[in-house]
N, C-alpha and C positions, 0 to 999 in steps of 0.2 A: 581812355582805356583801349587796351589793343583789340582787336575785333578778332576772334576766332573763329574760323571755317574751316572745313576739310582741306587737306593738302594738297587734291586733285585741283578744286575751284581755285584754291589759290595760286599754284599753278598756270592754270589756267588763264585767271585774272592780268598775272604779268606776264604770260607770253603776249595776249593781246593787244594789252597796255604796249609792247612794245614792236606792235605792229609784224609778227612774224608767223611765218609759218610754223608745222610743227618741225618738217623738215630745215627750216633756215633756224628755230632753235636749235637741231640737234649739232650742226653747222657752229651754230656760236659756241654749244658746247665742248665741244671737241678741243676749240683753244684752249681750255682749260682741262678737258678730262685727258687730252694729250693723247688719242685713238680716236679712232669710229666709232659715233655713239648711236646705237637706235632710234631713227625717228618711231618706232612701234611701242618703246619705253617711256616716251615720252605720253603715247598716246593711253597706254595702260597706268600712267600716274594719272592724268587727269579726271577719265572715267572712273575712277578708283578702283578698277581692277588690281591694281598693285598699289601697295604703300612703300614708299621708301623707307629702307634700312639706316643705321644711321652711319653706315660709311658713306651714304649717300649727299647726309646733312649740310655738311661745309661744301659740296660742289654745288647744292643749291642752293643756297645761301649767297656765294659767290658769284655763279649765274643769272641769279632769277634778281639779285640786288637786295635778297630781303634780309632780313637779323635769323641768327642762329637760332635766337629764343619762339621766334614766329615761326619758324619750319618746325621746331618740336612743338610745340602750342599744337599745329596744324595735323601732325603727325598723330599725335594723343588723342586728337580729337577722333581723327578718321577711326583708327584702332578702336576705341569706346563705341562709334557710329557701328560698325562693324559686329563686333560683339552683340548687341543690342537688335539690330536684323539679324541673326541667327536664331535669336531667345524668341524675337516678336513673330517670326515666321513659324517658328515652332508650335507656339502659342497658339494662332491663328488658326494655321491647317489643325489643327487637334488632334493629328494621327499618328500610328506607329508609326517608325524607320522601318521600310521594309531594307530587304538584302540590295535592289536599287542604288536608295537612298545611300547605306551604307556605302557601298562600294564609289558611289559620288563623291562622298565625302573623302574618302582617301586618294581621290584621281584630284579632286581640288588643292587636297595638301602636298602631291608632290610637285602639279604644274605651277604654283603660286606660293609653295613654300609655307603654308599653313601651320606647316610641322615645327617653323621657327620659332612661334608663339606656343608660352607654355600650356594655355587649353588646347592647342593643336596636340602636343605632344603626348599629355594628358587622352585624348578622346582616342588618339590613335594605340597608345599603350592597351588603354582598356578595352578597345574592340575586338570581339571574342571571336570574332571571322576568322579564314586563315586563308593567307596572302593568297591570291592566284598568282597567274603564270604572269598575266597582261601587267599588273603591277611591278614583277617581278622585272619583266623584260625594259620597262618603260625606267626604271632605276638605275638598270643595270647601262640602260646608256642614255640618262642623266651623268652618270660617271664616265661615260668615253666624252660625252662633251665637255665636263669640266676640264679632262687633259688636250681636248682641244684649242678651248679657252685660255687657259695656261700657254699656251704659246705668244700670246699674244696681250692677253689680258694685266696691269701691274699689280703685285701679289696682294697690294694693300687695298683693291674691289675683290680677286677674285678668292680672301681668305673666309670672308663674309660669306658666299655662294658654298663653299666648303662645310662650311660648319651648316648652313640649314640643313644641306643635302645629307650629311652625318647625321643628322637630327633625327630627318625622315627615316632612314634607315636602322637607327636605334627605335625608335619607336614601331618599329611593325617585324622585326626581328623576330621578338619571343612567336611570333604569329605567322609564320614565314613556314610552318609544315615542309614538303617537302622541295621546298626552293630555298631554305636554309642556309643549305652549301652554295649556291649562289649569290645570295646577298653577300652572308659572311666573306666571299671574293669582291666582292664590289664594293664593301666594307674596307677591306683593307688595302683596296686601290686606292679610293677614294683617301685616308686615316695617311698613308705614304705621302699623295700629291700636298696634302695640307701640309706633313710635318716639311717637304720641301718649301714650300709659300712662305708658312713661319722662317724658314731658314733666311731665305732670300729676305725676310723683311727683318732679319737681326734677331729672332726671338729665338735663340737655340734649346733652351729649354723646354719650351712649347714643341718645339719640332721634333725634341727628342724624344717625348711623349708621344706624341702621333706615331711615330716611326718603331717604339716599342709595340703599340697597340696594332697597329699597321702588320705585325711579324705574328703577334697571339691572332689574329685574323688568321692570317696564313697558316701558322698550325693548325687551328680549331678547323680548319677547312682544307687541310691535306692537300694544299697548291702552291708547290715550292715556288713559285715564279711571283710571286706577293713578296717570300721572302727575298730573292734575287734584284724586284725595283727597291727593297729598301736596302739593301745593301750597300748597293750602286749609287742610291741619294747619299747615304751619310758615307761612302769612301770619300767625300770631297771635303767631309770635315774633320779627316783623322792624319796623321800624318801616311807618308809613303808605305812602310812598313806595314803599318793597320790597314792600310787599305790594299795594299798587295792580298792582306790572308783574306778579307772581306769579301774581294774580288774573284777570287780562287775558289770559296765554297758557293759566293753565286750562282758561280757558271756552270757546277755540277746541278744548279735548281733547275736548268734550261736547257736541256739537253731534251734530243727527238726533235720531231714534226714540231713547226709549225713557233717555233721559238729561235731561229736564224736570227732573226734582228736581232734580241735581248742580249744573244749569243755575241754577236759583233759587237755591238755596246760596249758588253762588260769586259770584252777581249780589249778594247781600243781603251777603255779606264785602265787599264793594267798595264798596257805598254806607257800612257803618260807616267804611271806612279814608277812603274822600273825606270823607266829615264833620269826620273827625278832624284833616285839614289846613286844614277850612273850604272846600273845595270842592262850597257847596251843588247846583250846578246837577250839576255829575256825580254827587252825592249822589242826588240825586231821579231823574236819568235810569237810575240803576244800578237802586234800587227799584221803577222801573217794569218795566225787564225782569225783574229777579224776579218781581213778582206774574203777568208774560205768559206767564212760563213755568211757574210755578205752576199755574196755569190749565190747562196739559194735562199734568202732572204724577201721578203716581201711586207715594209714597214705598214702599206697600206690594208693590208690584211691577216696580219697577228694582232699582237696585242695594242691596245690601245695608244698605251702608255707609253709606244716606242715608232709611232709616226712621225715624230720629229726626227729620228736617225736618216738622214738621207745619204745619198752621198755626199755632200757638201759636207756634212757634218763627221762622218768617217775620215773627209781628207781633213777637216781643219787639227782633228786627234791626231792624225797623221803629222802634219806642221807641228805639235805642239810636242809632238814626241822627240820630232828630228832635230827641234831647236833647243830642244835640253840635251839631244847628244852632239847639238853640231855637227850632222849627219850633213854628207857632200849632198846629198838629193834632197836638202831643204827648198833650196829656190824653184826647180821644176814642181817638187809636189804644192808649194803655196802657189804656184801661175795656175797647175790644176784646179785646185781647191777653188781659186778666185773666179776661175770661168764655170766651175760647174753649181755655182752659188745664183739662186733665181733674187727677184726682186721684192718677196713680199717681208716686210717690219714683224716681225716674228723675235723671242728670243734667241731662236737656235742661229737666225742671223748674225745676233749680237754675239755670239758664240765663235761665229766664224771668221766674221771679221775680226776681232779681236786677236784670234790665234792666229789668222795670217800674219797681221800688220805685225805681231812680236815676231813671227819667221823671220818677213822680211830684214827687219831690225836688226835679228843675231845673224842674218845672212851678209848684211851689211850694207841693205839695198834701204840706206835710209829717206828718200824722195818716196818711194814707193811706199814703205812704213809710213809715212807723214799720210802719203793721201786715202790710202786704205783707213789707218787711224782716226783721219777726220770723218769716213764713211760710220765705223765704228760708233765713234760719239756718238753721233747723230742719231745711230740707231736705237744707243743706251739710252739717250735722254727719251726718245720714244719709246718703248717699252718698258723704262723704270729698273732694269734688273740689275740687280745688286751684283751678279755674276758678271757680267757688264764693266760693269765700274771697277771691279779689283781685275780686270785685265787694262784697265786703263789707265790707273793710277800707276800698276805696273808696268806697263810704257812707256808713261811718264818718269818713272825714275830711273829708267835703262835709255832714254833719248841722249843724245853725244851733245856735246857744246857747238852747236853749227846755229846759224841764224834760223831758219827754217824748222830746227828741230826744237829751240827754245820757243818759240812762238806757239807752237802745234803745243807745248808741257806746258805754257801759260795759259791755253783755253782749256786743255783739259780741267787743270785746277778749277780755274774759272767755275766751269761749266758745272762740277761735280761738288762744291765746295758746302 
């Protein structure tokens, strides 16, 4: 009979067993999680401060060498362990919750996710308190890290993290007095990023939910710039037309202070989609108010959700716009774009290179496409993004009959397959 223990101990048992640090685990993990993985994650399963989720199940499994049935065995276990020190501690001390106690209990369900389990969700519904500020604050960027995250994170860990943190946030809502109107925004920050995650992982239905609910946030809360990111997500999955008019009622959401970036964004979406119909002239006027607005822009300090706009990421719109008009200034702005592109594995990377290496291509600089392109891959397979790979596949099938450029269309397949 298989021997049940907490999932920390067990854990535990096989990192020792196989002679490693916690650090030279998180090391080994990474071959497999394909990122950076927390040696402090590692440190938080053991001690049972944290249980793994069960996106987590098959990479420990895989990892640790043990049976999928034993990690949930072990999972179940800790959960029941878990529950049971809540009830016996209660029990024990024999006293009221003061406002303390209270206010503990809802600080442990957002830093640990509490909220995820249905008596979290349960305890924190029924709590008659009403939200403070500190709650409020501490929420509201839980959700700028998630769109941090999201740069870098593959949509299929960080769709799990999403959905707690929605969790949490549905459940202290009704309780949310006058911080409301703030949640309710961090609500449909948070409801947008997810239906993008879903997207990226195939699930458009899922994501079209999120992205509806994501817009009733934004109404309920009279902050057009909610409706404007979801806009912007789903123009990628409509055709040009649809998302020309999508594009157009955004950017009246983002108008004023302090919304330049969102402003460029959506400007630089709108010139790809007019290219795409062959609408040079809107094409180029769309990218001129991009780069205007650009100009007094400052991605690290507006909204969250738009610190991945860098430059680099403005020129690669730029490339992708001029190579659907076969604009004579393709090749100088892809040399731009490629020198002003830094080094870290982010998706907006995979973004960039992507939209060069097809410049170069329609430019007709195919050496240059090849080896930008194999940068590309590289990137995709590191980050996992699905945006990634259909700029790849489409390279793949615009590559010319040359030696060089058949080989470079055999690894993509390869590699994507």
């Amino acid at each position: 009979m298989m021997e049940i223990q907490a999932i920390g101990d067990l854990l535990l048992r096989c990192r020792k067993r196989a002679g490693r640090t916690r650090p030279e685990q998180a090391a080994h993990i990474e071959t497999f999680y394909g990122g950076w993985f927390d040696p402090e994650r590692i440190k938080r399963w053991e001690t049972g401060k944290r249980i793994p989720t069960s996106t987590d199940f098959q990479l420990i499994a895989d990892v640790y060498g043990i049976s999928m049935t034993e990690v949930q065995a072990a999972v179940a276990y800790s959960r029941r362990a878990r529950r049971l020190d809540q009830v016996n501690t209660l029990v024990e001390e024999g006293a009221e919750e003061d406002e303390v106690e209270r206010r503990t209990f809802i600080s442990l369900a957002l830093t640990t996710g509490l909220a995820a389990e249905p008596w979290g969700r349960l305890a924190a519904a029924l709590d008659g308190g009403v939200v403070d500020k500190a709650t409020t604050t501490r929420l509201v960027g839980n959700t700028a890290e998630m769109f941090t995250a999201e740069e870098h994170t593959p949509a299929r860990l960080l769709a799990a993290r999403l959905s707690t943190h929605l969790d949490t946030i549905t459940s202290l809502l009704p309780n949310a007095g006058v911080h409301q109107r703030e949640l309710m925004i961090a609500a449909g920050e948070a409801a947008a990023l997810a239906g993008w995650v879903y997207w990226d992982l195939g699930d458009h239905r899922t994501a079209m939910q999120y992205y509806k609910t994501a817009a009733l946030a934004g109404r309920r809360a009279g902050h057009g710039a909610v409706n404007a990111l979801v806009l912007g997500y789903t123009s990628y999955g409509v055709d040009p037309n649809k998302a020309r008019q999508m594009l157009t009622v955004a950017q009246e959401q983002v108008r004023g202070p302090g919304y330049a970036t969102a402003r460029a964004w959506l400007c630089a979406r709108e010139a790809e989609e007019a290219a795409a119909v062959g609408d040079q002239e809107a094409a180029v006027r769309a990218l001129d108010r991009a780069s205007t607005a650009f100009d007094y822009a400052n991605p690290a300090g507006e909204q969250t959700w738009m610190s991945f706009f860098v430059p680099a990421r403005l020129g690669s719109m730029r490339v992708a716009t001029y190579a659907k008009l076969r604009h004579p200034e393709l090749t100088p702005a892809a040399d731009d774009t490629l020198a002003a592109l830094g080094t870290a594995d982010t998706k907006m990377r995979v973004a960039v290179l992507g939209d060069v290496a097809s410049g170069y291509l329609v430019a007709g600089s195919v050496e240059q496409a090849v080896e930008v392109g194999r940068r590309a891959l590289a990137a995709t397979l590191e980050t996992e993004t699905t945006m990634g790979k259909v700029r790849l596949n489409s390279l793949a099938d615009q590559l010319p009959e040359q030696r060089e450029a058949q080989t470079f269309r055999e690894e993509i397949r390869a590699a994507l397959r």
